[in-house]
C-alpha positions in Angstrom: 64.7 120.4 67.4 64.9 123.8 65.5 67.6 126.2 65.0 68.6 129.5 63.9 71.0 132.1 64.4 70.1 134.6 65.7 71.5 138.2 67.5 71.0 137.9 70.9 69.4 141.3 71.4 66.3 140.3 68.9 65.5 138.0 71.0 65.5 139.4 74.2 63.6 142.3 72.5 61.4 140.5 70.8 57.7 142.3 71.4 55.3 140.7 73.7 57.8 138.1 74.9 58.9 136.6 78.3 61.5 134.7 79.1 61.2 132.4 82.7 63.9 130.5 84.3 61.9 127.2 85.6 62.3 126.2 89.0 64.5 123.2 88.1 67.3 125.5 87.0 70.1 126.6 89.4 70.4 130.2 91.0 72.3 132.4 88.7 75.8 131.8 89.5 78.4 133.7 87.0 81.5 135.6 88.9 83.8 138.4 88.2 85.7 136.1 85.8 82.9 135.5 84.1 81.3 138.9 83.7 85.2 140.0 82.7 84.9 137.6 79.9 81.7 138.8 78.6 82.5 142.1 78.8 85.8 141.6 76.9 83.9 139.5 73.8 81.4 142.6 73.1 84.1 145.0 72.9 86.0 142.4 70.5 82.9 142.4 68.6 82.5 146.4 68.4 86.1 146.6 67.6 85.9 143.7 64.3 82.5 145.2 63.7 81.8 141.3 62.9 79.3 139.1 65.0 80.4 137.3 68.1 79.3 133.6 69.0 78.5 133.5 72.7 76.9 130.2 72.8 73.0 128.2 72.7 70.1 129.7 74.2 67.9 126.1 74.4 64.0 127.1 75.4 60.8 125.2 75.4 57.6 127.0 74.6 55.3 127.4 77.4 51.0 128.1 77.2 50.8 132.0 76.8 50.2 134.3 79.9 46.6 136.0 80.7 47.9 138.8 78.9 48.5 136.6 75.5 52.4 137.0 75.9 54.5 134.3 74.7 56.0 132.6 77.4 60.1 130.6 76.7 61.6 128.2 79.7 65.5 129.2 79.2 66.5 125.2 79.1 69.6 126.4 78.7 71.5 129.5 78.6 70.3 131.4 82.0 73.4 132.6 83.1 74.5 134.4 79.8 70.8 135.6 79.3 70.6 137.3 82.6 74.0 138.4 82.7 73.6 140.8 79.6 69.9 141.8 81.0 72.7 143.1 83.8 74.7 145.0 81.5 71.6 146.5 79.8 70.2 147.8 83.0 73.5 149.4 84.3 73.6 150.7 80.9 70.2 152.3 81.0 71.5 153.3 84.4 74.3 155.0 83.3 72.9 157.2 80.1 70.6 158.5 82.6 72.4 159.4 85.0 75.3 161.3 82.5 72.3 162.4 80.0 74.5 160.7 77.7 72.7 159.7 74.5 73.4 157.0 72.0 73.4 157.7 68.0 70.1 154.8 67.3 68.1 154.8 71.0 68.1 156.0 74.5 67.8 155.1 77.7 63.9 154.6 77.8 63.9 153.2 74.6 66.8 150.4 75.8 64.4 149.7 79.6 60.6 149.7 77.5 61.8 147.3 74.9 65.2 144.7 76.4 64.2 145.0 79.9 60.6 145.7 81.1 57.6 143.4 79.3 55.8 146.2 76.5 57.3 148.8 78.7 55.2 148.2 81.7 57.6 148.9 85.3 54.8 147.3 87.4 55.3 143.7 85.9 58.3 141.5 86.9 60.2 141.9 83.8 61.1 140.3 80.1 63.1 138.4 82.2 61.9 136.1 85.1 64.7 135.0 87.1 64.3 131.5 89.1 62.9 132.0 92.8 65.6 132.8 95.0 66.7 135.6 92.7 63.8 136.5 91.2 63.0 139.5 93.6 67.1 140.6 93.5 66.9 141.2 89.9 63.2 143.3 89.9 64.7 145.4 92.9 67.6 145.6 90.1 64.9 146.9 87.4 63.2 149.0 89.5 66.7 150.7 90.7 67.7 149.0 94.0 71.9 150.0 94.4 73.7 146.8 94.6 74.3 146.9 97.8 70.2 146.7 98.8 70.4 144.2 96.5 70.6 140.3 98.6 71.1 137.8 96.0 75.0 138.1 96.0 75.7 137.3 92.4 73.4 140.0 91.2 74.2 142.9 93.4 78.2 142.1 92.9 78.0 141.9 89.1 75.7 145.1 88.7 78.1 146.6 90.8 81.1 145.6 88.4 79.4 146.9 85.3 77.9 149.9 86.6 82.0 150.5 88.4 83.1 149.6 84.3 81.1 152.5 82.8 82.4 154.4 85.7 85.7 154.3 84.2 87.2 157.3 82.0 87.7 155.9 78.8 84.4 153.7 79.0 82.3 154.4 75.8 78.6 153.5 75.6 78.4 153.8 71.9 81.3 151.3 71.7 79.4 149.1 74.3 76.1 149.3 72.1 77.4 148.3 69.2 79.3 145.3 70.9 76.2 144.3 72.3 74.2 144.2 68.8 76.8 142.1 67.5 76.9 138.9 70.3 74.9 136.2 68.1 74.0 132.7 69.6 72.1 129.2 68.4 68.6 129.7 69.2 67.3 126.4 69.5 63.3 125.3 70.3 63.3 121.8 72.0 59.8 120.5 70.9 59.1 118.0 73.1 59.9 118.3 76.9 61.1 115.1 77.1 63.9 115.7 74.9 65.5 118.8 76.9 67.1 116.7 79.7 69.9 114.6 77.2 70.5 117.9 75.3 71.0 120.2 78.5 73.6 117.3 79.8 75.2 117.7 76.4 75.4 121.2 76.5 76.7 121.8 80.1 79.4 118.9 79.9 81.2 121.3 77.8 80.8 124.2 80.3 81.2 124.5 84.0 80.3 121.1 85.4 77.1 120.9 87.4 76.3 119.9 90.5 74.8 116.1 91.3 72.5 117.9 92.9 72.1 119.9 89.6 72.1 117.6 87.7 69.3 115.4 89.7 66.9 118.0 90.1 66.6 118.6 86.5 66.3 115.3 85.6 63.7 115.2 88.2 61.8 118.4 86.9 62.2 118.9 83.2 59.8 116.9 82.1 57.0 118.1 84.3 54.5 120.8 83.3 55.6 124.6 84.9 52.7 124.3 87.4 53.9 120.7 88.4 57.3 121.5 88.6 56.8 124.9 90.9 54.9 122.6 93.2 57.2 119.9 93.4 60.4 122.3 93.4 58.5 124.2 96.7 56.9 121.4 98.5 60.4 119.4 98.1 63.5 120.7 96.8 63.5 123.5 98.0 63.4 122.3 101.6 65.9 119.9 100.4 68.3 122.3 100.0 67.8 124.7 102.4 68.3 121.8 104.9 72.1 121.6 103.8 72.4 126.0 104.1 75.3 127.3 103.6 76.6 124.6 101.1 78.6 125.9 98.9 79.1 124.0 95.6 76.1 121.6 97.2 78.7 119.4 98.5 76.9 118.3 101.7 73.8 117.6 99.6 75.5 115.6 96.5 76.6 113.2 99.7 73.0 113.1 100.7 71.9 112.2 97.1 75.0 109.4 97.3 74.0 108.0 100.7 70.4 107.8 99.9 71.4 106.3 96.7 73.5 103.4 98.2 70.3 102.8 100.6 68.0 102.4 98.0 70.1 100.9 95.2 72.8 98.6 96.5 72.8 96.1 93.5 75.1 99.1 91.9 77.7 100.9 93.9 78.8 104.6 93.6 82.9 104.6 93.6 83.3 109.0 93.5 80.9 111.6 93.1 81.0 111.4 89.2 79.3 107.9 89.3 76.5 109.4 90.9 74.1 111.0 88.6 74.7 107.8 86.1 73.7 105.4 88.5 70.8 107.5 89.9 69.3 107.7 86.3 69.9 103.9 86.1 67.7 103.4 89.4 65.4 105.8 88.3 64.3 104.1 84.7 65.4 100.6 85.1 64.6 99.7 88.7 62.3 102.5 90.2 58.6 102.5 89.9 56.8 105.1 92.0 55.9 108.6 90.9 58.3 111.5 90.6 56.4 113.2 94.1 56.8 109.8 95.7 60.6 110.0 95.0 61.1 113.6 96.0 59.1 113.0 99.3 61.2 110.0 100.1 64.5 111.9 99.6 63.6 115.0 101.7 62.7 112.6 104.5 65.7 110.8 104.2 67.6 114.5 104.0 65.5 115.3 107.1 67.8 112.9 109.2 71.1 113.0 106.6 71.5 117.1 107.1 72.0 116.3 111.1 75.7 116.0 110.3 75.2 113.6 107.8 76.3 110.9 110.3 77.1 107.5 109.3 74.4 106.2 112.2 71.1 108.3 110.8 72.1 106.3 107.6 72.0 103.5 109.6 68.5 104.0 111.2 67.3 104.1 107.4 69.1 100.6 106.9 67.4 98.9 109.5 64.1 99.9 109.0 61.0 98.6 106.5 61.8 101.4 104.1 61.4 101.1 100.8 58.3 101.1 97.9 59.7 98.9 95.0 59.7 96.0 97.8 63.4 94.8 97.8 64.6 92.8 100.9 66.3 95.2 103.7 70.2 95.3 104.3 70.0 93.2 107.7 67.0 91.0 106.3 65.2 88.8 103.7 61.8 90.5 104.7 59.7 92.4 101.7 60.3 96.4 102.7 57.2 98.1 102.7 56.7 102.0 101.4 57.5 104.1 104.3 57.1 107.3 103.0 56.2 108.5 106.5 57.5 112.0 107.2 56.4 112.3 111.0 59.3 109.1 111.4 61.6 110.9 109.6 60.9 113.9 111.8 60.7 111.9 115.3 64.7 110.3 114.0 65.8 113.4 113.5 64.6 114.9 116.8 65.9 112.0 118.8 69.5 112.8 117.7 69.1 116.4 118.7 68.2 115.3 121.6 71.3 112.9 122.2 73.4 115.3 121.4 71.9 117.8 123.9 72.9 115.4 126.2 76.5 114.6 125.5 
């Protein structure tokens, strides 16, 4: 792996260079307390005049766009990354709507070269958010108020920025300076296959993921960015949106731990942080089928969990011939053949809708 330190700012504004969030990563998800922080630590920074450590901004190289533009997966890093993108376009924001000018740039100079790729408004951005706030943040580019603005994160965390510069003693200068002074690790992972055991390094110091997290990007970082926007649309993301509203993906890590103790019961999962573990254990010790195969099977099995994850749908999955690696079932000594037929799936889950219709 390489490294270097380097001022956050160079590389955000480095020319002829975009920065994607892959599809495996989670929607960005900083708060108020968060942004407070932040905002705090670059004003520290103006104040010392001395260089600010904000953390590692992990990327893997990806094939360059049509355009020849280098293309870097943010492995790790996202939420930092996009947050000061934030503070850069409520900054641009702000100097022109106050004709305030700074002493080194302006406004248009900030946009062209941090935020827009070689200056061009009609392209998504320097910055390419993951898909469910990829459209928030262009609206955000292209002007949207934070109020037309649906991913919730975004909209509420432009707001607080652009409502900080509102203030009377807010100075942009001040805020510029701060900003050219935040310095992180900027570390190349060479090899795909090595992201996944440094990003659970790196985030088991920070706010703990998800299982749910955690699984899907074990699932998805080693697969190419085509393979993993098709597996992340055709699957996951109907995975999740089965388990909508879900905050902190609770409903869905019990999913992941029921369909776990279905398909691995040699090991047994005694709390939720036991679950990602074991589920890498099944994965390269025990499973044998193909990443697709695995996803399909769990979004079937979610089909019927997300109906209330009742302890019965789990039990319909028990009792059938469903399995690939050909273990015996839970109520007999008969080889399980692969069953990963969605239409059963589908019927299951229509049959308890229709029970309960009924009660």
């Amino acid at each position: 792996m390489q490294t270097s330190n380097a001022l956050l700012l160079d590389i955000v504004g480095a020319s002829r260079t975009r920065f994607v969030i892959p599809p495996y990563q989670r929607a960005y998800s900083w708060k108020h307390r968060q942004c407070e922080e932040l905002w705090l630590d670059i004003f520290r920074a103006a104040r010392s005049a001395s260089q600010h450590f904000v953390g590692t901004l992990l990327y893997a190289p990806e094939r360059n766009d049509e355009n020849g533009n280098a293309r870097f997966s943010i492995v790790d890093g996202q939420q930092r990354t996009t947050t000061v993108s934030l503070i850069l376009v409520a900054l641009v924001r702000h100097l022109k709507n106050t004709g305030i000018t700074l002493t080194h740039t302006t406004a248009d100079e900030i946009e062209a070269r941090y935020l827009l790729l070689d200056g061009n408004s009609s392209l998504p951005g320097k910055l390419v958010l993951s898909r469910g706030d990829r459209a928030s943040y262009f609206d955000a580019l292209l002007g949207a108020k934070p109020d037309d603005i649906a991913s919730e994160n975004i909209a509420h965390n432009l707001a607080f920025f652009t409502e900080k510069m509102a203030e009377p003693d807010f100075d942009a200068e001040t805020l510029w300076q701060g900003l050219n002074l935040l310095s992180v690790i900027f570390a190349e992972v060479e090899k795909t296959e090595s992201a996944q055991p440094i990003f659970e390094s790196l985030n088991s110091k920070g706010a703990p993921l998800t299982t749910a997290d955690l699984v899907r990007n074990y699932l998805l970082l080693a697969e190419t960015h085509t393979q993993q926007t098709y597996l992340y649309d055709t699957y996951w993301s109907i995975i999740e949106s089965l388990f909508v509203p879900d905050p902190g993906s609770l409903r869905l890590d019990n999913a992941i731990q029921g369909w776990l103790s279905v398909r691995f019961r040699k090991v047994r999962a005694h709390g939720p942080s036991e679950v990602y573990s074991i589920f890498k254990r099944y994965v390269e010790d025990d499973y044998t089928g193909t990443t697709e195969d695995l996803l399909r099977e769990l979004r079937n099995f979610c089909f019927v969990w997300a109906e209330n994850y009742r302890y019965h749908a789990v039990k319909k999955f028990r009792t059938m011939d469903w399995a690939v690696n050909g273990a015996p079932t839970l109520t007999s000594g008969f080889t399980r053949q692969k069953a990963h037929d969605e239409a059963y799936a589908q019927r299951v889950r229509a049959e308890m809708r229709n029970t309960d219709a009924t009660l």
